[in-house]
Kinemage of the C-alpha trace (Angstrom):
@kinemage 1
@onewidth
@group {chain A} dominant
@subgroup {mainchain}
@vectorlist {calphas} color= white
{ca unk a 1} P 74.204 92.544 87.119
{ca unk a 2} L 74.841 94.699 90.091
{ca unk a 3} L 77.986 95.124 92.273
{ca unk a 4} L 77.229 94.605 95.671
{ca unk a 5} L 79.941 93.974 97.410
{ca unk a 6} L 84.266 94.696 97.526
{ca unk a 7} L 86.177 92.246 99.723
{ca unk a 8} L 89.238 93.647 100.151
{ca unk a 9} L 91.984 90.829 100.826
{ca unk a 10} L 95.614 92.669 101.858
{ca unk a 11} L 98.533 90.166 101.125
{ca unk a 12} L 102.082 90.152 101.830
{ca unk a 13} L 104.611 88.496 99.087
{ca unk a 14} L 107.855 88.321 100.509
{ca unk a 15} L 110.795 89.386 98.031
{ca unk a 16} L 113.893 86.872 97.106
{ca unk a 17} L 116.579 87.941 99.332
{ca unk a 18} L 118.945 88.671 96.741
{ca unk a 19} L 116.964 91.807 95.475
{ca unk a 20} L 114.705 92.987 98.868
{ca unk a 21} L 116.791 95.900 99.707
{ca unk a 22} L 117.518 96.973 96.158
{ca unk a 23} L 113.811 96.603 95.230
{ca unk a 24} L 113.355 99.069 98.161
{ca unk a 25} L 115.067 101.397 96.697
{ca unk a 26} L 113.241 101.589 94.203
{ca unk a 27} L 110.139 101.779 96.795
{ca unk a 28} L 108.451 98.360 95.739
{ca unk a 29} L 106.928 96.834 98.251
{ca unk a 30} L 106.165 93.333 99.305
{ca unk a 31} L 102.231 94.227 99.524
{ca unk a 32} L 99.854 93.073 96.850
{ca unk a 33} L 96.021 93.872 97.661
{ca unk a 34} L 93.188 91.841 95.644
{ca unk a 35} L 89.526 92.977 95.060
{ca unk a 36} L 87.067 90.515 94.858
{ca unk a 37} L 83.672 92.175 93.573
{ca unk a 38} L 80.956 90.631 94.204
{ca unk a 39} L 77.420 90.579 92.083
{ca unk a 40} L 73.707 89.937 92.839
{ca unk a 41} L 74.096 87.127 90.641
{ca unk a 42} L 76.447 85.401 92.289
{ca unk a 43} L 79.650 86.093 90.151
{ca unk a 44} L 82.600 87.567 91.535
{ca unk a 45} L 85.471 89.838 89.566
{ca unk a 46} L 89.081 89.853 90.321
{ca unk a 47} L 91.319 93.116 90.515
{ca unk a 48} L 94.388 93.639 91.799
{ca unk a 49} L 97.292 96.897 92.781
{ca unk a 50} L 101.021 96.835 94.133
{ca unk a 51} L 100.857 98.393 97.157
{ca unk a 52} L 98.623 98.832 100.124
{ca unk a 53} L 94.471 98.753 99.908
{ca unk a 54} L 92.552 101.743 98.191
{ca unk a 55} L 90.623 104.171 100.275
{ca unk a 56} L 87.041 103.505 99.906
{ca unk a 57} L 86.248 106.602 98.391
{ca unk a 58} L 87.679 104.610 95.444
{ca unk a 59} L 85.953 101.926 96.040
{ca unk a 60} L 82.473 103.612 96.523
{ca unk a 61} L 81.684 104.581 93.293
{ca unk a 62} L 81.222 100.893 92.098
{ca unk a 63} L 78.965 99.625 94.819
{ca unk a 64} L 75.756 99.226 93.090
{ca unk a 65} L 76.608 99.853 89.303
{ca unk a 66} L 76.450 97.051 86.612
{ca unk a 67} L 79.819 96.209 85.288
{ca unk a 68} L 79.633 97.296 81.785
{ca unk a 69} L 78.941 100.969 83.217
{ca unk a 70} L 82.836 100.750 82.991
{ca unk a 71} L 83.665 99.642 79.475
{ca unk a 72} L 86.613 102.148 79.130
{ca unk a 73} L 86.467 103.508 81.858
{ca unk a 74} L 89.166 105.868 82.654
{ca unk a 75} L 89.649 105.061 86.374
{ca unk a 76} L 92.147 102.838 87.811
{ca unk a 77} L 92.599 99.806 85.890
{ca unk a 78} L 93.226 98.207 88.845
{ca unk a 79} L 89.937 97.972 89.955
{ca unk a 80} L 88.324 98.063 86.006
{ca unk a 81} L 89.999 94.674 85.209
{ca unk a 82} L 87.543 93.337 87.923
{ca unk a 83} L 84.990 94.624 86.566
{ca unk a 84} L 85.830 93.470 83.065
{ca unk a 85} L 86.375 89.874 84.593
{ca unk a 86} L 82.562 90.423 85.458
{ca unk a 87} L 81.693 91.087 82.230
{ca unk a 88} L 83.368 88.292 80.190
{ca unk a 89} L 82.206 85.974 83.179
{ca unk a 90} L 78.181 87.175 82.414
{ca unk a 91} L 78.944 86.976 78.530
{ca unk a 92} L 80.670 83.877 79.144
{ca unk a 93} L 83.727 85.093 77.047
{ca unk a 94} L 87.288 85.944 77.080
{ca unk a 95} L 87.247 89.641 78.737
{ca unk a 96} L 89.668 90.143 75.577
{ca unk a 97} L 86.365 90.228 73.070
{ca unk a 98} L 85.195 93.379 75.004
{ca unk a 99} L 88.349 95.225 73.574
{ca unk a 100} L 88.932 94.497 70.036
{ca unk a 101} L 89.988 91.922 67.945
{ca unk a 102} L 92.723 89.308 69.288
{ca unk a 103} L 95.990 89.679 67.718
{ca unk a 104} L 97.956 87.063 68.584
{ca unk a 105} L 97.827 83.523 70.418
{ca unk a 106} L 100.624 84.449 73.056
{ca unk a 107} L 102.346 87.356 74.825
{ca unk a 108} L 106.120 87.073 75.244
{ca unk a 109} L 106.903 88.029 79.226
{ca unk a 110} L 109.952 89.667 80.628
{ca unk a 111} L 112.509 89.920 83.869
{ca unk a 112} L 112.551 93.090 85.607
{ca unk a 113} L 115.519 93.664 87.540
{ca unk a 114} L 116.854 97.195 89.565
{ca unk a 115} L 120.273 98.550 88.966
{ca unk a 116} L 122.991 95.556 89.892
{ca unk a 117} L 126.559 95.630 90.023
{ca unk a 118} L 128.058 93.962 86.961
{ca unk a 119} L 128.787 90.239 88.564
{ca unk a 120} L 125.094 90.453 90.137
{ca unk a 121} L 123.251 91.504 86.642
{ca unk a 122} L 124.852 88.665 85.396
{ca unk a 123} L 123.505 86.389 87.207
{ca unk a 124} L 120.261 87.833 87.181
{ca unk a 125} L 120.505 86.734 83.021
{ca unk a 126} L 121.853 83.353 84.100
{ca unk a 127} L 118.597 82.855 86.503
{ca unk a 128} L 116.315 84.385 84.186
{ca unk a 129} L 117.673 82.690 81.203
{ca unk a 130} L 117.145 79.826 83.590
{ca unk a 131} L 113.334 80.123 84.461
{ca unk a 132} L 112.600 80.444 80.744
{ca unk a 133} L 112.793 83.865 79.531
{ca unk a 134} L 114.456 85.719 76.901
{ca unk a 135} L 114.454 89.245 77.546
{ca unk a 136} L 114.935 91.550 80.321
{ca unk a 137} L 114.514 94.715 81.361
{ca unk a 138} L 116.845 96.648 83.768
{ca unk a 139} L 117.227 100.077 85.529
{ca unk a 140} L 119.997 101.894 84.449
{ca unk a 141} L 121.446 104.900 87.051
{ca unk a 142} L 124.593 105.998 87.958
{ca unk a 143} L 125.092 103.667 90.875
{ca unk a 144} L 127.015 101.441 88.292
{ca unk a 145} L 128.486 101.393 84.972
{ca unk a 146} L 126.139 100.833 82.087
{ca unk a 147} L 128.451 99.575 79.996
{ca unk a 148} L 130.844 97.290 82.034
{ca unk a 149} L 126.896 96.010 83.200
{ca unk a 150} L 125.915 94.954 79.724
{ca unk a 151} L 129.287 93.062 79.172
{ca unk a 152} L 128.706 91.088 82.239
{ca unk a 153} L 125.237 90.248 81.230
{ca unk a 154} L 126.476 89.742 77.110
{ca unk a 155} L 128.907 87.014 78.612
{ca unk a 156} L 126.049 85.204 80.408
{ca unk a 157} L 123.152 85.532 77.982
{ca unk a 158} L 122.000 82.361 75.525
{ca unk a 159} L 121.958 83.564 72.025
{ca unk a 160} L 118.727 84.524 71.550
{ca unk a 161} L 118.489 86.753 75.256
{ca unk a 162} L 117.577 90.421 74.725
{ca unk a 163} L 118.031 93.217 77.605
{ca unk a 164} L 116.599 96.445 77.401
{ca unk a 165} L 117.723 99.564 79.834
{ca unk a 166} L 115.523 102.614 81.233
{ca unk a 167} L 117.381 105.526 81.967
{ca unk a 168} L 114.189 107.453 83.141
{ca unk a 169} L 115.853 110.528 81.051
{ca unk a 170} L 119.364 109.692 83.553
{ca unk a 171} L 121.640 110.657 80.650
{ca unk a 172} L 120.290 114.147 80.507
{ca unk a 173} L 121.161 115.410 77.197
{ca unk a 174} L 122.344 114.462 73.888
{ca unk a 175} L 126.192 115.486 74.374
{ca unk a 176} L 126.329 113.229 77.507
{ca unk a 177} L 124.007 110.463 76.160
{ca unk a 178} L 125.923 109.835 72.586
{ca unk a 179} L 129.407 108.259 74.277
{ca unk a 180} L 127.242 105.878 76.470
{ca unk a 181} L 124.728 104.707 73.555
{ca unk a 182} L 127.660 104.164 70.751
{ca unk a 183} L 129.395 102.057 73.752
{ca unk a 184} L 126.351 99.996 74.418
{ca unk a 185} L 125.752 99.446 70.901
{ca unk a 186} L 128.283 97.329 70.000
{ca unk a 187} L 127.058 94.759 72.584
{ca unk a 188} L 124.643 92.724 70.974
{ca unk a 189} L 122.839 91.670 74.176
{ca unk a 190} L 121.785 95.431 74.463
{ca unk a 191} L 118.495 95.285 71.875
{ca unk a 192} L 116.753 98.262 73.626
{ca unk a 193} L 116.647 101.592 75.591
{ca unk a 194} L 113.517 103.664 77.336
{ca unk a 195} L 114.277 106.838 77.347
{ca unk a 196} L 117.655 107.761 77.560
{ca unk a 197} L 117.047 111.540 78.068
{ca unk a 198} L 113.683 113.264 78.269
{ca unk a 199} L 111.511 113.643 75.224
{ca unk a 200} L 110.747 116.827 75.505
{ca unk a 201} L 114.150 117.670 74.033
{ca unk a 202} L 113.257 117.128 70.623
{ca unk a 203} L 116.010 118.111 68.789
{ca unk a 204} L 118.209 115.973 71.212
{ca unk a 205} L 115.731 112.687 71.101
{ca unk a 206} L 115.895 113.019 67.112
{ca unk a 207} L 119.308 113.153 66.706
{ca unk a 208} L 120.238 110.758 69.418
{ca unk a 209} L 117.732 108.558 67.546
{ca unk a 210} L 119.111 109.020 64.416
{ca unk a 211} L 123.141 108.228 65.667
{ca unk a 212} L 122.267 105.002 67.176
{ca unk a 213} L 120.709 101.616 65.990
{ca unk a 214} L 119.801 100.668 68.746
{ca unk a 215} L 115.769 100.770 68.977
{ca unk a 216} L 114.248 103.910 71.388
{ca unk a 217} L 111.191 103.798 73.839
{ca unk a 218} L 109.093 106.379 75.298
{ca unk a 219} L 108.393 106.131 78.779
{ca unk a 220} L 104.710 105.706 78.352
{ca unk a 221} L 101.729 106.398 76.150
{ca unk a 222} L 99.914 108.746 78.118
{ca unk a 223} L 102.544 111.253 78.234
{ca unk a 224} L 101.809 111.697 74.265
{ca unk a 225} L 97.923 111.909 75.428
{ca unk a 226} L 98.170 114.189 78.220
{ca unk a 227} L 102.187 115.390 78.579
{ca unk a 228} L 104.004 113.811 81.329
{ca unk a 229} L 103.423 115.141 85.061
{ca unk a 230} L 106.961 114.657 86.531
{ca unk a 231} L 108.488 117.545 83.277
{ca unk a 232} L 107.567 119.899 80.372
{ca unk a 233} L 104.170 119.139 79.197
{ca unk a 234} L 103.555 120.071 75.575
{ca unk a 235} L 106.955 119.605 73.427
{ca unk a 236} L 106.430 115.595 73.352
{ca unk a 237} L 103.910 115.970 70.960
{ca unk a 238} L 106.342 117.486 68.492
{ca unk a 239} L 107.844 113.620 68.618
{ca unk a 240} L 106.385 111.804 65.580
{ca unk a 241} L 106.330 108.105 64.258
{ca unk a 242} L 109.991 107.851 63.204
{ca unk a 243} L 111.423 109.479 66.193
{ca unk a 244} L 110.850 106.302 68.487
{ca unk a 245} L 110.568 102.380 67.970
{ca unk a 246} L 108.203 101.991 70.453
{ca unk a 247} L 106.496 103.004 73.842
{ca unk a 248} L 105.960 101.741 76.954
{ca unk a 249} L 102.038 101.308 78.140
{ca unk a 250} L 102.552 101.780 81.536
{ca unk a 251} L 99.843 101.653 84.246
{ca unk a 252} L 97.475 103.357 82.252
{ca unk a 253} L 93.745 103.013 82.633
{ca unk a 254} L 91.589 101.028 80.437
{ca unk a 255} L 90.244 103.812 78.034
{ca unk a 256} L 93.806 105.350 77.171
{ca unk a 257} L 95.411 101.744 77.206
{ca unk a 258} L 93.046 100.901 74.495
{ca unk a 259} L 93.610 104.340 72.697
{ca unk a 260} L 97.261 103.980 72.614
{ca unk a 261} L 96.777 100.465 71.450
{ca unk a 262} L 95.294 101.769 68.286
{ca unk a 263} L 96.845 104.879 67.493
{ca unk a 264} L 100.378 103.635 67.748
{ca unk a 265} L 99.036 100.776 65.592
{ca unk a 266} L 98.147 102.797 63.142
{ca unk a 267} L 101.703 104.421 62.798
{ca unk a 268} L 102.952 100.753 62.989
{ca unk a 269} L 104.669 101.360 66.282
{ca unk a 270} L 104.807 98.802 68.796
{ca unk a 271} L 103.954 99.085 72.321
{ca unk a 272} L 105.268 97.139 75.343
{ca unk a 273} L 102.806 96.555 78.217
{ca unk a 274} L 104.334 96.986 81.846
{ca unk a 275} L 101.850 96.498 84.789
């Protein structure tokens, strides 16, 4: 199986209204580009990014391999899951065989919502409640109160609704971080938070950690890998099973996707895909 051929098909998916200018801000954009790769056999793959088309010089170095050159690969996924779609379609199998064994039947999937004033993140639980889900996650910064947020949302949610906030490290340090976790803490809503301040402050993470119940996430797998890019590199590996609850897998490629999947196993930590 060779690839021949990349069609390239731009689309524009229009945001709700309600959140267009605060999704924005957060600079996501209402493009969505497919790539449709195309064999000598007549099978075509699917991939797929957020965001305008790839240059070609990322295209280019597919033209005229076989698919499984890219079993864990370490490019963009975005382009990889095509290629794996090419793959299970040759085997004819699930593309999930080519990566281990299958865990589980179904994957619970969450709301993603941008900082919202209190009345507005309410009703973002009320519609998401509404379309079926159970969790959400939201953006916490300092353009609104965390805390009068997660009331607003506890006094909408059904029972069993979960939300989780990412600070992005946005609390800074322990001293400022402790007051706004023991708050949120005794709202029961409130069942997770990613990264309240930056890892690398280990002694901070670990006794934040240990002063609140509520369950921690790291940003994303590959920063325990590689160090992060946007801070100190280095110190995050000091963090250990025990220090966190969990991590986020977030837009990493194939090969360190797969490596976090089974190295966080094995310290029975879970991790939460976000794509």
């Amino acid at each position: 199986v060779k690839i021949t051929e990349i069609e390239v098909i731009p689309l524009r998916l229009p945001y709700e209204e309600r959140m267009r200018k605060r999704l924005y801000h957060f600079a996501m954009r209402e493009e969505l580009t497919l790539y449709k790769f195309h064999t000598d056999t007549g099978l075509a793959g699917l991939g797929e990014n957020p965001g305008p088309p790839f240059g070609q010089e990322l295209l280019d170095p597919y033209l005229g391999t076989d698919p499984f050159d890219h079993v864990m690969s370490a490019k963009l996924y975005n382009l990889d899951m095509a290629c794996y779609d090419l793959m299970g379609k040759h085997l004819g199998l699930p593309a999930w065989k080519l990566m281990g064994q299958q865990m589980r039947q179904w994957v619970s999937m969450g709301w993603w919502m941008p900082c919202m004033s209190p009345e507005d993140s309410a009703n973002e639980v009320r519609m998401a409640a509404e379309r079926g889900y159970r969790g959400l996650k939201c953006k916490a910064r300092a353009f609104y109160d965390v805390v009068e947020q997660s009331h607003a949302m506890q006094e909408a949610a059904p029972p069993d609704f979960r939300v989780e906030f990412d600070f992005n490290g946005s609390l800074i340090n322990v001293e400022t971080a402790l007051p706004i976790c023991r708050e949120l803490e005794k709202i029961p809503v409130v069942k997770g938070l990613e990264e309240p301040i930056f890892a690398y402050d280990i002694e901070g993470w670990r006794r934040l950690h240990q002063e609140i119940r509520i369950p921690f996430y790291l940003h994303g797998v590959g920063t325990v890998f590689e160090g992060p890019s946007r801070q100190p590199s280095g110190p995050w590996l000091g963090l250990r099973a025990g220090d966190f609850d969990g991590a986020l897998c977030s837009h990493e490629n194939i090969r360190n996707a797969l490596a976090a999947s089974w190295a966080f196993a094995a310290a029975n930590t879970p991790i939460l895909l976000q794509y």
